[in-house]
N, C-alpha and C positions, 0 to 999 in steps of 0.2 A: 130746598131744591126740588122734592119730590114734587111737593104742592104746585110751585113751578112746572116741572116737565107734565105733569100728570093734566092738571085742571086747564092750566092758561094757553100752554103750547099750544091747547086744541084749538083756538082760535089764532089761525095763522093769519086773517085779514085785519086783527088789529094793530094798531103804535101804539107807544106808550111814552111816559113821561114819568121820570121819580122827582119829589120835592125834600129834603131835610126837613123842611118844616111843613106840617099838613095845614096852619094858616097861612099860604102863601096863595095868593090866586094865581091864574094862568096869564099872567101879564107880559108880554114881550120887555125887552131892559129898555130898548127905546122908550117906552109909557111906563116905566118905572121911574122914571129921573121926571122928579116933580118940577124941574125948572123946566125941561124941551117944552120948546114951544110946536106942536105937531105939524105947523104950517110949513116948517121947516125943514120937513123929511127928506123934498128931493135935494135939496141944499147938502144936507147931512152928507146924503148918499154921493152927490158930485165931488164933495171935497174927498171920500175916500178914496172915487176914482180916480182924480187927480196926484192923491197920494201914494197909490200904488204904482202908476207910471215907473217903467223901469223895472219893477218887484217881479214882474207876473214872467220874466224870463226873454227868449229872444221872439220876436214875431208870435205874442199869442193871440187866440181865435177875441174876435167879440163878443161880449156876453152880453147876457137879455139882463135887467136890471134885477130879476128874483134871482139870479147868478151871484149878480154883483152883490146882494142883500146874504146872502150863504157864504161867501166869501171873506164877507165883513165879520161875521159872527164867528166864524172860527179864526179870526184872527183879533178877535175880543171888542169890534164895532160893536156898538147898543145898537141894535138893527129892531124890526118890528116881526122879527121870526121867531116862534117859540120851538125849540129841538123836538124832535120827537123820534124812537126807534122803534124795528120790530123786532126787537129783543129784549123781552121783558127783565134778562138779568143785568141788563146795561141801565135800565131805568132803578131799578133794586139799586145799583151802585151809584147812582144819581141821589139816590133817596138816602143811603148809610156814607157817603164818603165823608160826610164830618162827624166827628165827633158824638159822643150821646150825651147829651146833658139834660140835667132836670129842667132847665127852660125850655126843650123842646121835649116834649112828651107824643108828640106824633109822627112818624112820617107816612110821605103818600105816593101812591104808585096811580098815574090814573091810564084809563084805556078807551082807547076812540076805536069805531068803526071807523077803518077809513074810505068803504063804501060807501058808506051812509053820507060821508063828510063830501064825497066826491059827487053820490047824486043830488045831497042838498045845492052844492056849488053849482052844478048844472042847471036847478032847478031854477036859481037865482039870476043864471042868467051871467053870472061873473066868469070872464074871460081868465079858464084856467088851462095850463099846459100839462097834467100831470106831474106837478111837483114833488109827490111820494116818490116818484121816480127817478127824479132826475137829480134830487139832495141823496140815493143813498150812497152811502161810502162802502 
């Protein structure tokens, strides 16, 4: 925890991410499932819409489709969104929630700029709304 408050806190502009296992890459669940066929995304995504009709309460607002891609994820859709916090001990608890076993001998806490990540985005030219923003809880 010191190491925590002391070193990392000072960097208040990054997110993080913990893994259980430090061989796991940074793969969304959607490109995790070796069968999805990736052509099939907005498919994917339509049938959730469709499935939620009704769920979302009396008269709710309409969502932009990276809405509807957040909403799936927290209700366990394989979406192409990888979580990420600015709270490095919520990623720690990412990283320790299961078990220790000798088969996993590492875990991993990773750390993005996420200015960096927003001026690359820009740079590229890729139509972004401020997403950091708008996923946190």
């Amino acid at each position: 925890m010191d190491f925590i408050n002391k070193e990392v806190k000072a960097y208040p502009t990054y997110i993080y991410r913990g893994h259980a296992d430090s061989s796991w890459k940074l793969i969304a669940g959607l490109h995790r499932i070796q069968t999805f066929d990736t052509s099939q995304t907005p498919v994917h995504l339509d049938r959730f819409k469709n499935a939620s009709r009704g769920r979302r309460g009396f008269n709710p607002r309409d969502l932009h489709d990276n809405e509807w891609w957040a909403l799936g994820q927290h209700s366990g859709l394989a979406t192409p969104l990888l979580d990420w916090t600015e709270v490095p001990f919520i990623a720690l608890y990412f990283a320790f929630i299961e078990d220790i076993s000798s088969e996993v001998p590492f875990r991993s806490v990773y750390g993005l700029h996420a200015p960096s990540v927003e001026a690359k985005v820009n740079e590229l030219g890729i139509n972004y709304r401020g997403e950091f923003e708008l996923w946190e809880l």
